[in-house]
C-alpha positions as CSV (number, residue, x, y, z in Angstrom):
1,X,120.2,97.4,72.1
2,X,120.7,100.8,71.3
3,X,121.0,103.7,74.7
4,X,117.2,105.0,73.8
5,X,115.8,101.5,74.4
6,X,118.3,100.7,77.0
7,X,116.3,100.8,80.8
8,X,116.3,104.6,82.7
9,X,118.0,103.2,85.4
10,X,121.2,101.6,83.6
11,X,121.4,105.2,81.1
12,X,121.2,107.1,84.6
13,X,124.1,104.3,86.3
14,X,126.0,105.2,82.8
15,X,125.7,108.6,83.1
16,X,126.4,109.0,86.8
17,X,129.6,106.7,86.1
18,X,130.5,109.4,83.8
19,X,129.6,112.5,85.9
20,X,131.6,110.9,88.9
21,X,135.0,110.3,86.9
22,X,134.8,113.9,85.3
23,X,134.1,115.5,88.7
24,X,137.3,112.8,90.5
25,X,139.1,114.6,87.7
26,X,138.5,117.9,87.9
27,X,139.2,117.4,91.9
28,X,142.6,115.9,90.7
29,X,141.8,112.9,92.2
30,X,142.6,111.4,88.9
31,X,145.5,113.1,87.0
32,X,146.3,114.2,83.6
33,X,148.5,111.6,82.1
34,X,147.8,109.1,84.8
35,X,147.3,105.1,84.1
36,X,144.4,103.3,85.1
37,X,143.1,100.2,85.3
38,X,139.2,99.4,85.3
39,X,139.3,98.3,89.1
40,X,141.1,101.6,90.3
41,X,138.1,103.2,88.4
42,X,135.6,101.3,90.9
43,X,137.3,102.4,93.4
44,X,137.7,105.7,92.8
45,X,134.2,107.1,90.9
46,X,132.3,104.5,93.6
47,X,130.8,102.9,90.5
48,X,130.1,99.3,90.1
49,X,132.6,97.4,87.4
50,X,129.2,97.0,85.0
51,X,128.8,101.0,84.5
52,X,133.1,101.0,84.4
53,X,133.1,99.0,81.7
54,X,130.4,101.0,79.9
55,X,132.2,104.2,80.2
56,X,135.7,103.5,78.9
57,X,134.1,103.7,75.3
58,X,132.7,106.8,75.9
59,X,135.8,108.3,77.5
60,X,138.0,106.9,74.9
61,X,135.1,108.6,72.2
62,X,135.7,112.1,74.0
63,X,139.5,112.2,74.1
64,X,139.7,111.9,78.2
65,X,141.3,108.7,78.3
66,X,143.1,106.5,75.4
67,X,144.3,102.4,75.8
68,X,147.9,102.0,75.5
69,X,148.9,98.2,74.7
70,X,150.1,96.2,77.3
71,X,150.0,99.4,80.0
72,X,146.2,100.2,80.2
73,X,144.5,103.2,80.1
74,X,145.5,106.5,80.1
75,X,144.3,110.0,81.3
76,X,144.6,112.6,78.6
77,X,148.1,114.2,78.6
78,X,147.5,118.4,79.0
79,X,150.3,119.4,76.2
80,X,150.2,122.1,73.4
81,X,148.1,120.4,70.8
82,X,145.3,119.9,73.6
83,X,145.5,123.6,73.9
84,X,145.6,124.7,70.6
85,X,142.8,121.9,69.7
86,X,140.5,122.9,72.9
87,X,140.7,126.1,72.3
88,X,139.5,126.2,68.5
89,X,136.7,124.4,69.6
90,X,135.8,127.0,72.0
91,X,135.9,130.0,69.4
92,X,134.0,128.1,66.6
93,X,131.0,127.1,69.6
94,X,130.8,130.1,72.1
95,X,131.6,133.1,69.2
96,X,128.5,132.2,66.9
97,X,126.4,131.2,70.5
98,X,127.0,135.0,71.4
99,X,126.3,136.2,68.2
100,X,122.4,134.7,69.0
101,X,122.8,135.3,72.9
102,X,122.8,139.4,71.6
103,X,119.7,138.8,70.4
104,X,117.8,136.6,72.0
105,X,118.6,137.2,75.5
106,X,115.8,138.6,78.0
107,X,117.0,141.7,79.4
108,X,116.2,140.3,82.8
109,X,119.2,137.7,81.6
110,X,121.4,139.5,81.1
111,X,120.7,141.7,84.2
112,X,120.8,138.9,86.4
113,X,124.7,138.1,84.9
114,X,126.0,141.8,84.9
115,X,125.0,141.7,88.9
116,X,126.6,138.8,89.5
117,X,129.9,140.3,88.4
118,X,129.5,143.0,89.8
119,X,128.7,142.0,93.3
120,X,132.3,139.8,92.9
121,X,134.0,142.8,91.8
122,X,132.4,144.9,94.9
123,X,133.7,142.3,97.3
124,X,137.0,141.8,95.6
125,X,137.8,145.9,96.8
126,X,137.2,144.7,100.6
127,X,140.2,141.7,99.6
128,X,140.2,138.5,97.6
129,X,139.8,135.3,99.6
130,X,139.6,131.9,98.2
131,X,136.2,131.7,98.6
132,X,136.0,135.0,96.9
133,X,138.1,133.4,93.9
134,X,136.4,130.2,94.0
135,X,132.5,132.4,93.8
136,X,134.2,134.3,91.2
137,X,135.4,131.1,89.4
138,X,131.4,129.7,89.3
139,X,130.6,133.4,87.9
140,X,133.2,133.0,85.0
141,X,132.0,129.6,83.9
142,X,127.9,130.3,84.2
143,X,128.2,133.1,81.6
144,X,130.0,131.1,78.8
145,X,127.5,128.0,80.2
146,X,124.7,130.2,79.9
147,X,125.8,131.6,75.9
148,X,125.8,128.3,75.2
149,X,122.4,126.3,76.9
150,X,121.0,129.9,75.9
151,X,120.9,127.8,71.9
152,X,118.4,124.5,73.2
153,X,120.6,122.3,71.0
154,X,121.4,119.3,73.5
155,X,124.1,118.2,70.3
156,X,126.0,121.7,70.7
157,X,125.5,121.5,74.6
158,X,127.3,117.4,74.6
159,X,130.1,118.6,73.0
160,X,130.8,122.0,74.7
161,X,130.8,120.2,78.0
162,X,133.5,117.3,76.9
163,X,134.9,120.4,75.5
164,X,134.4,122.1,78.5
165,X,136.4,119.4,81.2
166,X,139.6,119.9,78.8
167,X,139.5,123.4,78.9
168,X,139.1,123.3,83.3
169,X,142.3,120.5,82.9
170,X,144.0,123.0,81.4
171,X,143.8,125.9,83.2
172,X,144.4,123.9,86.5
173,X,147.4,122.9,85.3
174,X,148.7,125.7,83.3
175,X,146.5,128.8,85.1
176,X,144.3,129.3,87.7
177,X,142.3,132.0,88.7
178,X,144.2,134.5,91.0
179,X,143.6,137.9,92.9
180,X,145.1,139.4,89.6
181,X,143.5,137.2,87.1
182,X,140.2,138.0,88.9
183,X,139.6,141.7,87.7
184,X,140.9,141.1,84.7
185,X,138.5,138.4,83.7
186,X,135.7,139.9,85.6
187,X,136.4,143.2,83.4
188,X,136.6,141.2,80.3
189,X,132.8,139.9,80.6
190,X,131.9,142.9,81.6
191,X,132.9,144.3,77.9
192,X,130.8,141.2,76.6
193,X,127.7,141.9,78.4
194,X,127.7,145.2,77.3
195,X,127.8,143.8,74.0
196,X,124.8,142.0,75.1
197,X,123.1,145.2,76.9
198,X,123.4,147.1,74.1
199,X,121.9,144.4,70.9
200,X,125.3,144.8,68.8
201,X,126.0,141.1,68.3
202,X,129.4,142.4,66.9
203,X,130.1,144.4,70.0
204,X,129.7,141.5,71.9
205,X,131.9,138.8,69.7
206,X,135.3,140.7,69.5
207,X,135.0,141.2,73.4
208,X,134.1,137.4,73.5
209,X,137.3,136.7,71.2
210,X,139.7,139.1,73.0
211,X,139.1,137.2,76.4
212,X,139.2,133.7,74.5
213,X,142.5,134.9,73.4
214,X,143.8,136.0,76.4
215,X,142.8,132.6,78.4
216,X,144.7,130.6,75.9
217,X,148.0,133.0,75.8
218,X,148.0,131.8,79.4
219,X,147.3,128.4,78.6
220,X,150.2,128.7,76.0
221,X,152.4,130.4,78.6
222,X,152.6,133.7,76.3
223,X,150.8,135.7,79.1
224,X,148.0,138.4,77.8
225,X,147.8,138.6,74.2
């Protein structure tokens, strides 16, 4: 049976077995490099075995987790050619998506971003508290979100988001968003929406790629590139 002729309720048990191990990992509940077995995924993602057993092929399809004979499953191991390989992805999907975002965007889009960033860059002068860091976090990851769901092409959207959970695995455990980092970042997409603000698709691409390449000198430990 293929998944379009599969019952809503078993693609929605599917998917929400999915959404609950990539959320248990991102709370580092589950760990990168960590073995598994099919009955501590029950347990942990809440999930019946049915849906458990549904998801490993998916998992195993989008790199997260891989079977090792005779020792079971694996998380994915955050090393350099995860980097490297994450990374790429990111500047072949979210460089062309802001080439279009230029250009399509409503001004009342873009707005709505630039005030967000602003507003965390007005509170970060009164100090930097961790719920400042973690509303400035959300901020970060809604504009390169947005460039992307901006292109209505659920294909592109899929794969940014597997994508996307390597790339949050990453900086978790190679860089995290600090009272430092927190200008800096919020500065660097402040240069890319006035790419945006101002039509110039180019404008708005080499700021994209300077901050791309400065989150993954970080990842790669060669600080600010």
């Amino acid at each position: 049976m293929t998944e379009a002729a599969r019952p809503r309720g078993e693609r929605s048990l599917r998917s929400r077995a999915y959404d609950s191990f990539t959320e248990r990992l991102l709370a580092r509940d589950i760990l990168p490099g960590q073995f598994l077995s099919q009955r501590e995924l029950v347990e942990i993602t809440g999930m019946p075995l049915g849906a458990i057993r549904e998801l490993v092929p998916r998992l195993e399809a989008d790199g997260l987790i891989a079977t090792v004979p005779q020792r079971g499953m694996q998380v994915a191991h955050i090393d350099l050619d995860l980097v490297r390989n994450a990374f790429q992805l990111r500047m072949f999907l979210e460089l062309e998506a802001a080439a279009l975002f230029t250009i399509n965007a409503t001004d009342a889009m873009i707005g709505k971003i630039r005030a967000a960033h602003e507003s965390v860059l007005k509170d970060a002068e009164k100090g930097i508290t961790p719920e400042l860091l973690e509303r400035a976090q959300t901020v970060d990851w809604s504009l390169h979100d947005c460039i992307i769901d901006s292109l209505d092409n659920a294909i592109i959207s899929n794969v940014y988001r597997v994508n996307s959970v390597k790339i949050r695995l990453i900086r978790q455990e190679r860089f995290r968003l600090n009272e430092k980092l927190l200008t800096n970042v919020m500065n660097d997409h402040l240069e890319i929406i006035t790419g945006f603000e101002s039509r110039d698709p180019d404008r708005a691409v080499t700021a994209l790629r300077r901050h791309l390449d400065n989150a993954r000198g970080r990842a790669l430990g060669l600080g600010e590139m």
